[in-house]
N, C-alpha and C positions, 0 to 999 in steps of 0.2 A: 514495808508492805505498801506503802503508800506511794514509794516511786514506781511499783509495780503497777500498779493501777495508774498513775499519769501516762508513766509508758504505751500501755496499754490502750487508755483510751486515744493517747497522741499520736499513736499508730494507727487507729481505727481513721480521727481523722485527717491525716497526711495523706491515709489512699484513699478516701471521698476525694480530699481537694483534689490531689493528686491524678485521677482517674478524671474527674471534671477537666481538667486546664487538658488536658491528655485529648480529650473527646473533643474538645472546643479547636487544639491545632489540628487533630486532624482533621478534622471538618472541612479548616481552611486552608490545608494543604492539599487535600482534597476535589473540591472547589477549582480552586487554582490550574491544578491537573486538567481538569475534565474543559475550561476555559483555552487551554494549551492545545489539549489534542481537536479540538471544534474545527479550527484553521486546515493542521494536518491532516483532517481525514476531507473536507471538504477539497484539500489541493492534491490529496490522491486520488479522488475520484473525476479530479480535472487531468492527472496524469493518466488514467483509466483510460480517459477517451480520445487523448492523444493518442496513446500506442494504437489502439483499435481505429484508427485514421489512419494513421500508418501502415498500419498492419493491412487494410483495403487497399491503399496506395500501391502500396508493394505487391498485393494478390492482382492487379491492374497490372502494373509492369510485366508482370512475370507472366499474365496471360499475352500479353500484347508481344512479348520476347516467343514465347512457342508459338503463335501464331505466324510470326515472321520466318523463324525455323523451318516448321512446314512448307509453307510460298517457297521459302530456300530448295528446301529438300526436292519439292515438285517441280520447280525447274533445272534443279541438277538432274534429277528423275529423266525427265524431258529431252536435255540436253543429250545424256547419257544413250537412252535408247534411238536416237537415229543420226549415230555419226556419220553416216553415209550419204545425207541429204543434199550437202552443201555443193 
């Protein structure tokens, strides 16, 4: 009966220790993590405002490209309606 009882209470305390050293790494792997992502969220929000630079850059182009289109169009336009001038 008596190895029942050391069992017993040795099991009781293997999962205190046990649950302690447990809580303490993850703590520190924990830790660790949240140190790790700090960087990457800070250089995604640098890549955030890349794209959205670009992204203006490119809405710029593309007005400045239909702009010219039209000029194009209005002088084809032009051109078209009075072949008979020359």
């Amino acid at each position: 009966m008596t190895e029942r009882d050391g069992f017993g209470s040795g099991f009781l305390v293997g999962t205190v220790v046990g649950s302690i050293i447990g809580g303490v790494v993850g703590a520190i792997v924990a830790s660790r993590q949240n140190q790790n992502t700090s960087p990457e969220t800070h250089s995604l929000s640098e890549d955030e405002e890349g794209m959205e630079t670009a992204r203006r850059s490119l809405e710029d182009k593309i007005s400045q490209l239909n702009l010219a289109i039209d000029d194009v169009r209005q002088q084809l336009g032009e051109t078209g309606q009075n072949p008979t001038q020359d």
